[in-house]
N, C-alpha and C positions, 0 to 999 in steps of 0.2 A: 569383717574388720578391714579397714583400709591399707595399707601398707606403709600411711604414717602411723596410725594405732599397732599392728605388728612392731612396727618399729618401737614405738614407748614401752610394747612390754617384752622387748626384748632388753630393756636397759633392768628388768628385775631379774634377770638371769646373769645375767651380768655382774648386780649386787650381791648375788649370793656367791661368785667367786671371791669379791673381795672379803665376804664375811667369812667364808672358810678362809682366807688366809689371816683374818686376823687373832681368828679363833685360834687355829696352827701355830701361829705365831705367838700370842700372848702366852697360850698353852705350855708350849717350849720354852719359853723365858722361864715362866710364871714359875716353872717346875724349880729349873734350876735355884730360885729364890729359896722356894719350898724345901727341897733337900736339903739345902745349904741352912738354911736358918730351924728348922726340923734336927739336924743332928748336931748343930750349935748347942738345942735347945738341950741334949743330954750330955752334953761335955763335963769331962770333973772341974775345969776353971770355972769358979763361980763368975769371974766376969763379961767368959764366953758364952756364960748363959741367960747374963742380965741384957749384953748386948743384941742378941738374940729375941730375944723376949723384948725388948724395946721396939725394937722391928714389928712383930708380930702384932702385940697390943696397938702401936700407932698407925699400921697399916689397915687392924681389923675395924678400928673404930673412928675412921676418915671415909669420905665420901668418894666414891668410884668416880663421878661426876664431874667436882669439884676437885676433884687430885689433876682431870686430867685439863683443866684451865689451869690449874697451878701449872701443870709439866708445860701448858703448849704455852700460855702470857705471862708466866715468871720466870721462868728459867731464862730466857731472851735476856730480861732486863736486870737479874739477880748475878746471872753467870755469864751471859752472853753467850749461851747455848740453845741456838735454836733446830727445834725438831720439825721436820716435815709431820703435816694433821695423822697421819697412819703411824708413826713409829711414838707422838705422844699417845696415841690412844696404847698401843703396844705396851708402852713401860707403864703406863699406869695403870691397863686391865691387869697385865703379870704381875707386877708389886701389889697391889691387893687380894688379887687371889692367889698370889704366893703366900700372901700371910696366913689366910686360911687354910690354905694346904701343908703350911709347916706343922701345922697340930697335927696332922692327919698321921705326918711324917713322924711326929715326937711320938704318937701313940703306939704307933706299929710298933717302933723301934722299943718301948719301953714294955710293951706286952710280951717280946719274945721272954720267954721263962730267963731268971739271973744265973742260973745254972747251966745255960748254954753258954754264957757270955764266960765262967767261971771254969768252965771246962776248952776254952783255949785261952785261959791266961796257963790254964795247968797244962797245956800243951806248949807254951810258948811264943803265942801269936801275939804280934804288936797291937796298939792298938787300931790301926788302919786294917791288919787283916783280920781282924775281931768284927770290925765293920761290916769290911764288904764279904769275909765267907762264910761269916755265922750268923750277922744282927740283918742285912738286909735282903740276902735272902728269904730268910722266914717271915720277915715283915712285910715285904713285900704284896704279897698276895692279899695281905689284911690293909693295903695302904689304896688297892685297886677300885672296891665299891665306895667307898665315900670320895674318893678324887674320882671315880665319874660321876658323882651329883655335881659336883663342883666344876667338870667340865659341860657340863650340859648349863649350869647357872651364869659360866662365862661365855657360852656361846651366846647367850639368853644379852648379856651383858654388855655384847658387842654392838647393841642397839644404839649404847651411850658416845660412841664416837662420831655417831651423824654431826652432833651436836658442832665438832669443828667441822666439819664438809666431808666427811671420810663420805664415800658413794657406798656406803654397805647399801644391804635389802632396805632397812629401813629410808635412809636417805634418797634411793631411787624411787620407793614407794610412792612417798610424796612429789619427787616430782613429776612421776605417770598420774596421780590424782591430781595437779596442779592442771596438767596438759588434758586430760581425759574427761575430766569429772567425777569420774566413777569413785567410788567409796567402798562400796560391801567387796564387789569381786578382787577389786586391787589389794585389802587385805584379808582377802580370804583366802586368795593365791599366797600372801607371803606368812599368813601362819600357817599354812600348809607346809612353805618352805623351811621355815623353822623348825617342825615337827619331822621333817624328812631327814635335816642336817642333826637332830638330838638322834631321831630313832639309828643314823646310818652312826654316830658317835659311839652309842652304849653299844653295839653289836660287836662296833672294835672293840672296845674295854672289856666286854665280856669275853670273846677270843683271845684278850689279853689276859685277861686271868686265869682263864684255864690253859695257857701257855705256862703262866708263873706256875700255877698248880702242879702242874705236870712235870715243872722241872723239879720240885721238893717232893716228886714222890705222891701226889696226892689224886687218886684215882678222880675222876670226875663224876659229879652225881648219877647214878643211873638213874634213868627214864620209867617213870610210873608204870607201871601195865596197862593197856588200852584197855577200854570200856569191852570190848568180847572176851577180851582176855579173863578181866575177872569175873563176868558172868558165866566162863566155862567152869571159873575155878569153884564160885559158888552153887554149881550144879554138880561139878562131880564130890563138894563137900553134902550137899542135899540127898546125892545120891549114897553115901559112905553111911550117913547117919540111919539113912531107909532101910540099908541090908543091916547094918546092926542090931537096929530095931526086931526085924526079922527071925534073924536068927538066934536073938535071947528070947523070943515067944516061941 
């Protein structure tokens, strides 16, 4: 390759910084929606939870897409709030997969058994430290594997910001196929890259959870027995059965 062709496919490496930041970013926003509209969603004021739940519903059944043409060519002319193409793509990947993440959040929360929740009113706990030192810690760990689908579906997601210029992978993709011609290898490097940025994501979550795990006490799965392992153990049962045989003849 030439060293203007290095150069074009040095601008896919490139994209893939900005799509982990968007990803990072949306992620951390997206969260705080999540929790916040998630433990809304169990409040005793029934208007804290219609509010809530309004949220939720009009975010889960709105277009990722088309939210994020609203944020970046309405708000300008609605509010006179204009965002740079990165921070609309930002607030509108978070607020939608914040909405899908507040279920995530209401489930956990509402799975913990009502008997833990009952047993620090009978201690005296407000209701903020009923929250945070009985209801999410134990919900926690159960809120970990379905927000990493959701973060792998928003990384996935991050594709939709080309659409205003953001340079993610996608967007530089095409313009190394504009400049190059190439087609198969330019994305088959970047769903490589995709695939590298989910697999290196779930490893963290997984280490995340058996962080949460381990702080509540919860031993982590042990490890199958390798393949020699059970075959000694199915020989010295072969061999148990042999001498028994034996010895009652």
């Amino acid at each position: 390759m030439s060293g203007l062709t290095w150069g074009l496919w040095g601008l896919l490496f490139q994209g893939l910084w900005v799509t982990v930041q968007l990803t990072v970013l949306s992620a951390a926003l997206g969260a705080v929606f999540a929790f916040g509209a998630g433990i809304a969603r169990t409040h005793r004021l029934r208007l804290v939870r219609f509010l809530a739940g309004a949220y939720t519903e009009g975010f889960r059944g709105t277009s990722a897409l088309v939210l994020m043409f609203w944020v970046f060519f309405v708000l300008p002319i609605a509010f006179g709030w204009q965002l740079v193409p990165m921070w609309a793509a930002v607030l509108s990947l978070s607020l939608t997969y914040g909405a899908y993440g507040s279920e995530v959040v209401r489930g956990a929360l509402q799975a913990v058994p009502a008997a833990q929740q009952e047993a620090g009113i009978a201690l005296g706990f407000s209701p903020w430290q009923q929250l945070t030192k009985i209801l999410l810690p134990q919900a926690l760990p159960e809120m970990i594997p379905p927000a990493n689908n959701l973060l792998i579906e928003l990384l996935k997601g991050t594709a939709l910001a080309s659409v205003l210029g953001v340079s993610d992978i996608s967007f530089r993709a095409l313009l190394v196929r504009h400049a190059l011609g190439y087609s198969i290898s330019i994305y088959s490097v970047v769903l490589v890259m995709y695939f590298v940025l989910a697999f290196a994501f779930t490893r963290g979550m997984r280490a995340l959870e058996r962080h949460a795990k381990a702080g509540m006490g919860q031993a982590p799965p042990e490890k199958g027995p390798s393949v020699l392992r059970r075959l000694n153990v199915r020989q010295r049962a072969g061999s148990s059965r042999d001498l028994t045989s034996a010895g009652g003849a």
